[in-house]
C-alpha positions as CSV (number, residue, x, y, z in Angstrom):
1,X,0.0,0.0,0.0
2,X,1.6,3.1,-0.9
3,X,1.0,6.4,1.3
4,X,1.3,9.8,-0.5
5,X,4.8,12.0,1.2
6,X,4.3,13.7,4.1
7,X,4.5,17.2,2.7
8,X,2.2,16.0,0.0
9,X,-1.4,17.4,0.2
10,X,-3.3,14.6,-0.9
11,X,-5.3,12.6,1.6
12,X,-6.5,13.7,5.2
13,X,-4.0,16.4,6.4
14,X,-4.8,15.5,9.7
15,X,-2.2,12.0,9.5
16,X,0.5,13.4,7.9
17,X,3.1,13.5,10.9
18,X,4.9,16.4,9.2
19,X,1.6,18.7,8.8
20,X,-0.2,17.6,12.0
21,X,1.8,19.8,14.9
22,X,2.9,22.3,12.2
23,X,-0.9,23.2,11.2
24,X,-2.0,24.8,14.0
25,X,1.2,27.2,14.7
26,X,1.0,28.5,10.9
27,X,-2.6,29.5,10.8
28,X,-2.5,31.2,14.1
29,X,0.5,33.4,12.4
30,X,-1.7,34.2,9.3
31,X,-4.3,34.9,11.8
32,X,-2.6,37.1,13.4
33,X,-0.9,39.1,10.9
34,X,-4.4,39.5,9.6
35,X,-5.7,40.9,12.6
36,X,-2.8,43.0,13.0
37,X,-3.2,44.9,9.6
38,X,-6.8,45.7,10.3
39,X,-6.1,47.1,13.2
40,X,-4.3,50.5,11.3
41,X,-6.1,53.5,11.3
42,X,-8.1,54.3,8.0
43,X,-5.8,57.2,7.0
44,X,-2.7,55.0,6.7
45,X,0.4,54.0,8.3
46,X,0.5,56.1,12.0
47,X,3.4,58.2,12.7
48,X,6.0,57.5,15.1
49,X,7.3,59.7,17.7
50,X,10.2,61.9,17.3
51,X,13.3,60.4,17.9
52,X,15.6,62.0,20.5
53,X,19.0,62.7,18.9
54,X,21.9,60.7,20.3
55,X,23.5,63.4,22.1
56,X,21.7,65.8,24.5
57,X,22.1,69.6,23.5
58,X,20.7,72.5,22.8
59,X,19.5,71.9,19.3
60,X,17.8,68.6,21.4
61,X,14.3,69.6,22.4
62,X,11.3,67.4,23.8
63,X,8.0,68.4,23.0
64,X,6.1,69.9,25.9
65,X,3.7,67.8,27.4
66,X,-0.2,69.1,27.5
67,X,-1.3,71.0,30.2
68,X,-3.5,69.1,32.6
69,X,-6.2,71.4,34.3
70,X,-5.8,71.5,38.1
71,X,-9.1,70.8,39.8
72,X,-11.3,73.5,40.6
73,X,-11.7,73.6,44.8
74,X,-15.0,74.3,46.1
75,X,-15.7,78.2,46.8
76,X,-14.6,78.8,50.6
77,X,-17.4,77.9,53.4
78,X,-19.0,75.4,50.8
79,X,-18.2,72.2,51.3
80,X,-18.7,68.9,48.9
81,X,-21.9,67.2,49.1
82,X,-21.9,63.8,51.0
83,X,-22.1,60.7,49.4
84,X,-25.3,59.4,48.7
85,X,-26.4,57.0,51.2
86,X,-27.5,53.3,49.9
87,X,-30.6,51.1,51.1
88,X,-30.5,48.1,50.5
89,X,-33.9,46.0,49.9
90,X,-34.7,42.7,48.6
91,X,-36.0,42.2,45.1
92,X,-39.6,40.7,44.9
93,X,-38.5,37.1,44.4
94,X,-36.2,37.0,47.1
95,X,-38.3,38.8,49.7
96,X,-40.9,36.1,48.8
97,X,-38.2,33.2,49.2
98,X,-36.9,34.8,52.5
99,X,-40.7,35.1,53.9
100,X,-40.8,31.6,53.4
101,X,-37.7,30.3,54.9
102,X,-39.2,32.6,58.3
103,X,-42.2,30.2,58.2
104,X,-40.1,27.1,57.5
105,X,-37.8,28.2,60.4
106,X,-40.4,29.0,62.9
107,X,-42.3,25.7,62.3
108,X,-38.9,24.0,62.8
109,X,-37.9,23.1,59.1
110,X,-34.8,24.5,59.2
111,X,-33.0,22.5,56.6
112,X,-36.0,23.4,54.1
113,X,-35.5,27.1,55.5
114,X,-31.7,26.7,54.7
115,X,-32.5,25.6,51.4
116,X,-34.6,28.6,50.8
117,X,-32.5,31.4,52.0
118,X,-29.6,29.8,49.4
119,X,-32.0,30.1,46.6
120,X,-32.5,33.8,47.7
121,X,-28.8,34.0,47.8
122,X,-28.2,32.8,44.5
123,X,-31.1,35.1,43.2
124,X,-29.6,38.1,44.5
125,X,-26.0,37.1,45.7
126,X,-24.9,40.6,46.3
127,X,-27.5,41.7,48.4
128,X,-26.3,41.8,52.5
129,X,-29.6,41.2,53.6
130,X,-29.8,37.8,52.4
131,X,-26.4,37.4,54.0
132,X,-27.8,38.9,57.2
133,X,-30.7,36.1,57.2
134,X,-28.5,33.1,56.4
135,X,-26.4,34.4,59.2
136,X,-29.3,34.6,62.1
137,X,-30.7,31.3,60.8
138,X,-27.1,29.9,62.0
139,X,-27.3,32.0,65.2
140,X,-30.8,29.6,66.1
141,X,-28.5,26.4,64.8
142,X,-26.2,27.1,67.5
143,X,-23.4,27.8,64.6
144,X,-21.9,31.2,65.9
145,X,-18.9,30.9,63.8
146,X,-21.0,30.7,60.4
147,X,-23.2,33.1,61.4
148,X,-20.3,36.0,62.2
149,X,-18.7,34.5,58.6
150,X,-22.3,35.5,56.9
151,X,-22.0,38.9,59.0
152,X,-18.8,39.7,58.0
153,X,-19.7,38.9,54.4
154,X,-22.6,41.2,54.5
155,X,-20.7,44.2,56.3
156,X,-18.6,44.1,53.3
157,X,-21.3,44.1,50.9
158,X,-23.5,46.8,52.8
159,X,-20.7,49.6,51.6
160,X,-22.9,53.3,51.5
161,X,-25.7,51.2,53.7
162,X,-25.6,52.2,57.8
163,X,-28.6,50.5,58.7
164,X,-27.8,47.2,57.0
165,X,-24.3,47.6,58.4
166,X,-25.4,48.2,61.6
167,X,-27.7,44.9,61.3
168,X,-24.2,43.0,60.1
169,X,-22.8,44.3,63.4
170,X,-24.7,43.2,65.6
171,X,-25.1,39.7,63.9
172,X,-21.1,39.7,64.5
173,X,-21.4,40.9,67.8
174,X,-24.3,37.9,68.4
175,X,-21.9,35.4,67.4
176,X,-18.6,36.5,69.4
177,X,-20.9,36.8,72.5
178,X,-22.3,33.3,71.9
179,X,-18.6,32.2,71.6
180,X,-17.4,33.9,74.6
181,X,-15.8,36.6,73.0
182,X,-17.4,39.1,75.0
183,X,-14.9,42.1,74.5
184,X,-14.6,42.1,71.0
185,X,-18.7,41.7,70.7
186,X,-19.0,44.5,73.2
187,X,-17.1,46.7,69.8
188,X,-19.1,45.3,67.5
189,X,-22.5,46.8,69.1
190,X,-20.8,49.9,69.6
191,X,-19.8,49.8,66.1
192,X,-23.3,48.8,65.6
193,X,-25.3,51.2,67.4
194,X,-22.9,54.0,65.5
195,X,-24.2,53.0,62.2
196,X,-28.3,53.4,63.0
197,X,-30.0,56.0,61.6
């Protein structure tokens, strides 16, 4: 049975040994150069910078660089408006899924409650709120270190927020006093009570 030469392009490319690993590596080139000459501007080739001569003197000059506005301070005795400040709510869907898990949870189906408040998370995983629930449904498991994990969590997603932060606080500050850490949960609910409005 005679086979057709390597470099010969008869047959399935794909079983020549000489074509089969150089293939790929040539059509990613002609790919490339491709892509590279359609990414010129329309009006031709772009100039390059000026060159710096060799040797510094004074016929060597640099072009000035642009002037970049200062900022403009505010007039004197005005001062910048605050930042606005962030509520966080629940969407629809996961106010109705968290509702839920608070009747599951009070009726003592608390893995079914679990279940729910993780579809509310995945719903709306950015929202602290659903952190804040997840935590205190750990608080009534007896799980104070998950439950200050989900109130750290939502502190740091309750940025611009000072009533949902002050909620995370004192869901940390419920789980370092349930572990005994009673000094460091006596901060958290003054760092809680700071952030009420």
């Amino acid at each position: 049975m005679d086979r057709p030469p390597a470099w010969s392009l008869q047959g399935d490319i794909r079983n020549r040994p000489v074509l089969k690993g150089r293939m790929a590596p040539l059509m990613a080139l002609a790919l490339l150069g491709a892509s590279c000459s359609m990414m010129r501007s329309p009006g031709g080739p772009q100039e390059s910078a000026p060159r710096r001569s060799e040797s510094p003197g004074p016929a060597a000059t640099q072009p000035a660089a642009p002037a970049i506005p200062a900022p403009v301070p505010p007039p004197p005795g005005e001062q910048p408006a605050p930042p606005p400040v962030r509520q966080y709510r629940l969407g629809n869907a996961a106010a109705a899924l968290v509702a839920q898990a608070r009747r599951q949870s009070g009726s003592g189906d608390v893995a079914g409650a679990a279940i729910t408040l993780e579809r509310a998370q995945r719903i709306e995983p950015d929202n602290p709120l659903v952190w804040i629930e997840l935590g205190r449904l750990n608080m009534g498991e007896d799980n104070a270190g998950q439950a200050g994990a989900m109130g750290h969590k939502a502190l740091s997603l309750a940025t611009g927020d000072p009533a949902t932060q002050a909620l995370a606080w004192r869901l940390i500050a419920d789980s370092l006093k349930a572990r005994g850490r009673n000094q460091e949960a006596a901060e958290a609910l003054r760092r809680a009570g700071g952030n009420t409005n």
